[in-house]
C-alpha positions in Angstrom: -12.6 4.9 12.8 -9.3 6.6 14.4 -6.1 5.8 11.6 -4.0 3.4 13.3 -0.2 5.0 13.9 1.8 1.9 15.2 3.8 0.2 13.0 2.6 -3.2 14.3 -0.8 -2.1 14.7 -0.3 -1.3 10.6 0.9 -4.9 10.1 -1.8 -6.5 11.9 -4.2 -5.2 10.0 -2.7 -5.6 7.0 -2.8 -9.5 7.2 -6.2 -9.2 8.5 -7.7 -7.0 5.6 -5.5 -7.1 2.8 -4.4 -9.0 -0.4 -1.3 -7.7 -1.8 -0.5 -8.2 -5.4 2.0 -11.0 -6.6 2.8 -11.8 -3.1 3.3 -15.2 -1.0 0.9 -14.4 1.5 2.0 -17.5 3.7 5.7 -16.3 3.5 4.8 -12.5 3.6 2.5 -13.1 7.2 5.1 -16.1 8.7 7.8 -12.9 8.4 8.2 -9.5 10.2 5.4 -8.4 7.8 5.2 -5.7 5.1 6.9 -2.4 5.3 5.1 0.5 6.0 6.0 3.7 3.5 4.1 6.4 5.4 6.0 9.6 3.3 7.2 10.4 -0.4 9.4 13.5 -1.2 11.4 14.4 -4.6 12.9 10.8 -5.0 13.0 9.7 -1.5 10.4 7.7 1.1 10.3 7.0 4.5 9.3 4.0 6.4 6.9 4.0 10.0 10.2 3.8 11.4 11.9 6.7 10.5 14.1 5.4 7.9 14.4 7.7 4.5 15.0 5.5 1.1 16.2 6.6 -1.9 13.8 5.4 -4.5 15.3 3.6 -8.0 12.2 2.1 -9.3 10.3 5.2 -9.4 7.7 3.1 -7.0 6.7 1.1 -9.9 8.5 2.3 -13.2 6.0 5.5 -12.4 6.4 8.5 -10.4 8.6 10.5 -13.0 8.6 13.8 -11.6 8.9 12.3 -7.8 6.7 12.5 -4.5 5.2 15.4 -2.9 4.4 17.8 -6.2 2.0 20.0 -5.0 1.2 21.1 -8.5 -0.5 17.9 -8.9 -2.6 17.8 -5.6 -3.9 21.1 -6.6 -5.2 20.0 -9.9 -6.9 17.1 -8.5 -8.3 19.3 -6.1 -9.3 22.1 -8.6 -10.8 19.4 -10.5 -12.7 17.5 -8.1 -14.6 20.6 -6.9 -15.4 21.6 -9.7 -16.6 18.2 -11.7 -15.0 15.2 -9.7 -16.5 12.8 -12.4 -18.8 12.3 -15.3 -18.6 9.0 -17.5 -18.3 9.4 -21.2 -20.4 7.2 -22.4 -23.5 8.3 -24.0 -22.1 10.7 -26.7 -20.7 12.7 -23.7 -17.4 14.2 -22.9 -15.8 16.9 -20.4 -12.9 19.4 -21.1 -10.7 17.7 -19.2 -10.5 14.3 -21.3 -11.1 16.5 -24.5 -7.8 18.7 -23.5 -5.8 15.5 -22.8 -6.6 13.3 -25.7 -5.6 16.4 -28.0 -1.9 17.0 -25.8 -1.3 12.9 -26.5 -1.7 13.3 -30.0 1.0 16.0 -30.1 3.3 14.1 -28.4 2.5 10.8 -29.9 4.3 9.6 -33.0 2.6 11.3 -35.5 0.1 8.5 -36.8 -1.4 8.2 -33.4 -3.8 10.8 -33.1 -6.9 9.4 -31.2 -6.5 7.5 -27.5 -9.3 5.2 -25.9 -8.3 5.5 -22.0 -8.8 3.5 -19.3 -7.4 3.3 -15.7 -4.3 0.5 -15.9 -2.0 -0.8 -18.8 -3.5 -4.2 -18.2 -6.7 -2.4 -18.8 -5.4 -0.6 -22.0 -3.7 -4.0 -23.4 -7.2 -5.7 -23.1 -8.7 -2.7 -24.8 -5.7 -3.5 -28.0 -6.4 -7.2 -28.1 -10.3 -6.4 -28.5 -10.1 -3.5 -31.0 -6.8 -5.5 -32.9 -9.3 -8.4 -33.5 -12.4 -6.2 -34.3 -10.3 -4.2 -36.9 -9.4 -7.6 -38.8 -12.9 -8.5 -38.5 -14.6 -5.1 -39.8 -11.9 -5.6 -42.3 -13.6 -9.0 -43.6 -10.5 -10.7 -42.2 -11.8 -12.6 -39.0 -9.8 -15.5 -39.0 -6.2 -12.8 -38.5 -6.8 -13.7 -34.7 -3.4 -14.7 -33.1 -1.5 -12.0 -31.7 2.2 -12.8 -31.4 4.3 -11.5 -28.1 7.9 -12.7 -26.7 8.8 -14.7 -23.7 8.9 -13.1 -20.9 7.2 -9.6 -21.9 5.1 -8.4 -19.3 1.6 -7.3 -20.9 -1.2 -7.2 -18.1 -2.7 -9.4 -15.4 -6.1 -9.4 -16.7 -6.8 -13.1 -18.2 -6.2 -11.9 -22.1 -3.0 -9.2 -21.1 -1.6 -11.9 -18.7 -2.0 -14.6 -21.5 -0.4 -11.9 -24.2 2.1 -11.7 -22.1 5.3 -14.6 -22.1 5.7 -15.0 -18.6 4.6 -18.7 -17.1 4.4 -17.6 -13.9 1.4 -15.7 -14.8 0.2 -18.0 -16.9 -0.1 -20.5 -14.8 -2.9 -19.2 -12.5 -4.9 -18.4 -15.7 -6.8 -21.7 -15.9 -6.1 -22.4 -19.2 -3.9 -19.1 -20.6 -6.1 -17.3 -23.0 -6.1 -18.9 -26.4 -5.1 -16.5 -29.1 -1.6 -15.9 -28.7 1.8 -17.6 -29.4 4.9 -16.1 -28.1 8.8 -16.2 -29.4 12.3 -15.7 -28.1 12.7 -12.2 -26.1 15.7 -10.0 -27.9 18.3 -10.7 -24.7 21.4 -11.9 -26.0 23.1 -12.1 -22.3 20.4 -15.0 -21.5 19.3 -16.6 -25.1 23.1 -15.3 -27.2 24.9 -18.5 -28.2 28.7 -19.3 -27.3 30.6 -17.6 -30.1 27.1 -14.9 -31.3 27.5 -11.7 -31.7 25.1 -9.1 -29.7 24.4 -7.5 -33.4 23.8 -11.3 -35.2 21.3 -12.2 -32.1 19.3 -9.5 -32.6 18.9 -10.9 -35.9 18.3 -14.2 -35.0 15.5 -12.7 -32.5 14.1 -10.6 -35.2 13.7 -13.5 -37.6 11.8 -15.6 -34.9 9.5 -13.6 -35.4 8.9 -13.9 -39.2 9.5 -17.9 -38.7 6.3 -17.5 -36.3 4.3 -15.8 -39.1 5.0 -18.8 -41.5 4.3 -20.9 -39.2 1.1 -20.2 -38.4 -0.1 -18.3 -41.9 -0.2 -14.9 -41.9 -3.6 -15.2 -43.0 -4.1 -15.8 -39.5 -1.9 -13.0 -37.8 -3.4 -10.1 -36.6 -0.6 -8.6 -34.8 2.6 -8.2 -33.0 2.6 -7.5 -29.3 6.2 -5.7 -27.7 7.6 -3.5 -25.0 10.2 -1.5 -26.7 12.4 -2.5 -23.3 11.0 -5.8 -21.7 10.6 -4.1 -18.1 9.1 -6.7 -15.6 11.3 -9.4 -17.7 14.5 -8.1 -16.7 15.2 -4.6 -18.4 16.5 -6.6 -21.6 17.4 -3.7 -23.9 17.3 -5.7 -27.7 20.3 -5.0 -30.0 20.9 -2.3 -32.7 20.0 -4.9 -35.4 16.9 -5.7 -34.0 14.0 -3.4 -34.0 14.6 -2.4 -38.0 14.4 -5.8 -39.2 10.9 -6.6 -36.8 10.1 -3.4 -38.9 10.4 -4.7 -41.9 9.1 -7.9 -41.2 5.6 -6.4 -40.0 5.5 -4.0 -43.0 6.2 -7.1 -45.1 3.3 -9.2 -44.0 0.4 -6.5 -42.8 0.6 -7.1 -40.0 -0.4 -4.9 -36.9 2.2 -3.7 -34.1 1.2 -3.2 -30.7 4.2 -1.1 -28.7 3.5 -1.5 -24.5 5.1 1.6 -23.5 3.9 1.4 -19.8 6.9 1.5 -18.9 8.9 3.3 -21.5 6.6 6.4 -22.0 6.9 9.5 -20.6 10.4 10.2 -21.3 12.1 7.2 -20.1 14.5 6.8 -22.9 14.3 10.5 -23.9 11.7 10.5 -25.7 8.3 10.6 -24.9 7.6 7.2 -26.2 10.5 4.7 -27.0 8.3 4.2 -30.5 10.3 7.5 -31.6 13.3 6.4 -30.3 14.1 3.4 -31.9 12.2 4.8 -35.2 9.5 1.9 -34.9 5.8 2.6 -36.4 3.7 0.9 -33.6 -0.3 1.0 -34.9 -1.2 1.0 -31.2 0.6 2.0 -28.4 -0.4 1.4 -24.8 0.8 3.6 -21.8 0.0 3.9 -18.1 2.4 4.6 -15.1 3.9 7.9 -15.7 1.5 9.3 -17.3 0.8 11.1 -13.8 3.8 9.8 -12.1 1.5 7.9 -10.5 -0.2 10.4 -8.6 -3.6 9.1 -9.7 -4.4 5.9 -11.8 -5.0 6.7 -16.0 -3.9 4.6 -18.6 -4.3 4.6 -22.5 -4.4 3.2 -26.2 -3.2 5.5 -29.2 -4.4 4.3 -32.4 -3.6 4.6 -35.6 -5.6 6.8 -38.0 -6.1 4.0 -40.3 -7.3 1.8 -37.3 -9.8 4.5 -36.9 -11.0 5.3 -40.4 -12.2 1.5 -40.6 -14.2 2.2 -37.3 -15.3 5.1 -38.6 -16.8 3.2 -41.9 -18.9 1.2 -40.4 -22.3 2.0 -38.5 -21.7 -0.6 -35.5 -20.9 0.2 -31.8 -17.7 -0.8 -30.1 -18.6 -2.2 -27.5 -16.1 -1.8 -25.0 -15.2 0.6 -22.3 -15.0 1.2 -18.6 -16.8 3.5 -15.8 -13.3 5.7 -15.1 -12.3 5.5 -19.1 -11.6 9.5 -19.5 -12.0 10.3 -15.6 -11.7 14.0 -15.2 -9.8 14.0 -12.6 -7.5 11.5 -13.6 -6.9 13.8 -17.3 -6.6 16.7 -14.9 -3.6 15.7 -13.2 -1.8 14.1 -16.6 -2.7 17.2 -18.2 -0.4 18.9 -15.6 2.3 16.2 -14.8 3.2 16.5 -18.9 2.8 20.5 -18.4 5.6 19.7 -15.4 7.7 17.7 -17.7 8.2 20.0 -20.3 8.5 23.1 -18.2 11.4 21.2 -16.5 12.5 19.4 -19.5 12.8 16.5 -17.8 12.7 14.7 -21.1 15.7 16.3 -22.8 17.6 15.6 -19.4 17.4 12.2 -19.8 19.5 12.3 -23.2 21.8 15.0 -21.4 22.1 14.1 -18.0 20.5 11.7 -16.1 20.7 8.8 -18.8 24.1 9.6 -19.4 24.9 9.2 -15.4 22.9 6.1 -14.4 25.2 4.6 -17.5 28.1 5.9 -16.2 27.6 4.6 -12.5 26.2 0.9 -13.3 29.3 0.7 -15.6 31.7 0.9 -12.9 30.3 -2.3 -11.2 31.1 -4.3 -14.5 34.1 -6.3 -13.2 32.9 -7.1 -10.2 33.0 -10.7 -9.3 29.2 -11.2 -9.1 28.6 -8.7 -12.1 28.8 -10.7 -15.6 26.8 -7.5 -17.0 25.5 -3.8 -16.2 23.4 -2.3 -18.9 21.0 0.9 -19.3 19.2 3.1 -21.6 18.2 6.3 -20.4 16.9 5.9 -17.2 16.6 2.6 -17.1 19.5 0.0 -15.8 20.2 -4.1 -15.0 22.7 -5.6 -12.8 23.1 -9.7 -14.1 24.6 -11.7 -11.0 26.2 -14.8 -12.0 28.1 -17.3 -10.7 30.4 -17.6 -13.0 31.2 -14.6 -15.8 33.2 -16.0 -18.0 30.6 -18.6 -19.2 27.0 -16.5 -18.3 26.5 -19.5 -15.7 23.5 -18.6 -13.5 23.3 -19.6 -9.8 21.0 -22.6 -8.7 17.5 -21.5 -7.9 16.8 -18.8 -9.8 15.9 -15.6 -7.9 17.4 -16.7 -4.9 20.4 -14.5 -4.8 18.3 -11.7 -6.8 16.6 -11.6 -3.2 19.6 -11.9 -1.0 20.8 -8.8 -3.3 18.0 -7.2 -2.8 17.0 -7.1 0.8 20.6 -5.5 1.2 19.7 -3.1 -0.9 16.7 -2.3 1.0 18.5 -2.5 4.4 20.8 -0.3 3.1 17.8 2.6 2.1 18.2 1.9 -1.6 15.2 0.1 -3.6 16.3 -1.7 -6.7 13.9 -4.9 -7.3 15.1 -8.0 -8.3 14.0 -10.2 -11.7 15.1 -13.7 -11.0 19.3 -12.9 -10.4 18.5 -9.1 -12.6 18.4 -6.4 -10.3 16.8 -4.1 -12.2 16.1 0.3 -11.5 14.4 2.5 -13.4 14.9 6.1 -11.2 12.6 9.3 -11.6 13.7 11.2 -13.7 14.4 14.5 -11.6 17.8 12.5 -9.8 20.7 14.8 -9.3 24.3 14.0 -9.0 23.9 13.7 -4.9 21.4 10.8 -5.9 23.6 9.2 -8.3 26.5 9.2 -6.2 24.3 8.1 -2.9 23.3 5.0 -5.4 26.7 4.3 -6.2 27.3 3.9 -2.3 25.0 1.4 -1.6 25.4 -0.6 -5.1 29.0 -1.4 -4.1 27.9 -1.9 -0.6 24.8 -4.6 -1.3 27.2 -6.3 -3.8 29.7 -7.2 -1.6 27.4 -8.4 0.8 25.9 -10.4 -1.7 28.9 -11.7 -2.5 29.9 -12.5 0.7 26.9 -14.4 1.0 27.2 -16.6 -1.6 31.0 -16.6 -2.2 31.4 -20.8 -1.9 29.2 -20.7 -5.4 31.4 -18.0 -7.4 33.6 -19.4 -10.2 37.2 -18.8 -9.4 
């Protein structure tokens, strides 16, 4: 069949043929329809209409090193001819998934030295819930079950990563949620700081829900802890200084296991190549996806502790878990590269430099704006809070609402931030210059003042 080249043509098809992913199909097909990217180069896109748009969420908190990298296509290719895929199952590997699985553990934290892969981080997450629960098990401990997580982290999809995950909206098409799981308040002191709380005694208070949970349920019957460094999906809610040593201590304290969901903060995101070493956290398994080939193909992970795998290792059972793409040789072909691209470039070290320095320094100049009540970022990823009133964090009626006014300026305007509820939220490649810094900066001022003009009747005076 001939590829169709119209735009509408495109459209049509589209709500014929396809399901899009968290998507109101009614409103999406009563509408103009989708938009059509047709093109990705450096950090921009273009549209079936001709219209080039400077990416900020990386496509999905993924393409790192930006479109168009030939390096990558040529390693898929080189790849493909020469073994496009074997499964490694069967006491059988490849040296493609061999060559990976040894770079990870040298850029890991250093406990992490062995990686079960997979193809999504909903994928990997399921993967940690099974083997969390299997490790208790093999260590005669099967009743430490109940794997804690926050409100509104962002874990999976899947039935068990959707349920780990805090976010209701997911939760309710899970029919029930997943049992197993319990989830407490999410370090974000602009939404859950009281009147009169400091940011550095809420991340306190946040830190001890945790140990309250514990109690609460036994910690007989804990098995583990469940975070994203930086809650992505939930809003880009960065937690306070005070935070992540006392969850520390609190999961040292009780034996606990700690599951870190870098999908979104791995890869050098915060300048780093896992947010684990950044904050000086000791996650026992840490999940990534995403960047891992900017996108260019899908791969995902689990790094596990050694300790995790010296029980496994004492005990003559199988693990019976996996998936036909886990260790796809392509798939390890092109990470293997994309992280060969990274630190040729250093692209890591840039975002402590340079680029997290300047997405701080550009969001920062919208702070007094009258829809602004706050701009925050780390590294090279940023949030925009629009409120209706700032001096008493006062949120607009319907949540989201103006999130999406906000953002379809943005995208009119050729800019993509996404919206979380009234958080518009970017996380850039990583290889932004100046020129797209200051072309950001443009439209930022531009889509907030239409926003505001929008909704100017609601804004406190």
């Amino acid at each position: 069949m001939s590829r169709p080249q119209t735009n509408h043509t495109l459209q049509e098809l589209d709500a014929l043929h396809h399901l899009h992913p968290f998507t109101n199909h009614k409103s999406l097909r009563s509408g103009a329809g989708p938009r059509v990217i047709v093109k990705g180069e450096g950090p921009y896109l273009w549209d079936s209409e001709g219209n080039r748009i400077l990416d900020g969420m990386s496509g999905l908190w993924t393409t790192a090193i930006g479109c168009g990298r030939k390096e990558l296509a040529e390693a898929a290719y080189q790849q493909m001819m020469e073994l496009p895929f074997y499964n490694t199952f069967f006491k059988t590997t490849h040296p493609p998934v061999v060559q990976l699985a040894k770079k990870l553990a040298d850029i890991a934290p250093d406990n992490l030295n062995q990686v079960f892969l997979g193809s999504s981080g909903s994928e990997s997450n399921d993967t940690a819930i099974r083997l969390i629960r299997h490790y208790w098990a093999l260590k005669g401990e099967p009743k430490r079950q109940i794997i804690i997580s926050r409100r509104q982290a962002y874990h999976g999809s899947t039935i068990a990563a959707g349920s780990m995950g805090g976010m209701s909206h997911v939760h309710e098409h899970s029919y029930p949620v997943y049992p197993g799981f319990r989830h407490i308040v999410d370090p974000y002191w602009y939404g859950e700081g009281k009147d009169g709380e400091s940011v550095e005694e809420f991340g306190l208070r946040a830190a001890k829900a945790l140990e309250d949970e514990i109690l609460a349920i036994g910690p007989e019957n804990v098995a583990a802890f469940a975070a994203e460094p930086v809650q992505g999906a939930g809003g880009v809610k960065i937690a306070p200084s005070t935070y992540w040593p006392e969850v520390q201590k609190i999961i040292d304290k009780y034996g606990i296991l700690f599951l870190a969901d870098e999908v979104i903060t791995g890869f050098g995101r915060l300048g780093t190549w896992f947010a684990s070493e950044y904050y000086g956290i000791k996650p026992n398994l840490l999940t990534f996806a995403k960047a891992a080939t900017s996108g260019y193909i899908p791969l995902s992970g689990l790094m596990i502790d050694d300790k995790i795998v010296e029980v496994l290792m004492n005990h003559n059972d199988d693990f019976n878990h996996g998936y036909t793409f886990s260790g796809h040789p392509v798939a390890c072909a092109v990470a293997l590269k994309n992280i060969e691209i990274m630190e040729n470039e250093k692209l890591v070290e840039k975002v402590n430099t340079t680029t997290g320095p300047a997405l701080a320094k550009m969001l920062a100049k919208f702070k007094d704006h009258p829809l602004v009540g706050e701009v925050r970022s780390i590294g090279m990823l940023g949030a925009i809070e629009l409120v209706a009133d700032k001096r008493t964090r006062r949120r607009f009626e319907q949540p989201g609402r103006v999130g999406l006014m906000c953002r379809d300026h943005f995208f009119r305007e050729g800019f993509i931030m996404r919206a979380v509820f009234d958080t518009m939220v970017c996380a850039p490649p990583l290889i932004w210059t100046q020129a797209q810094f200051d072309e950001a900066e443009a439209v930022i001022a531009k889509a907030l003042d239409q926003t505001l003009n929008d909704v100017r009747g609601e804004i406190a005076a």
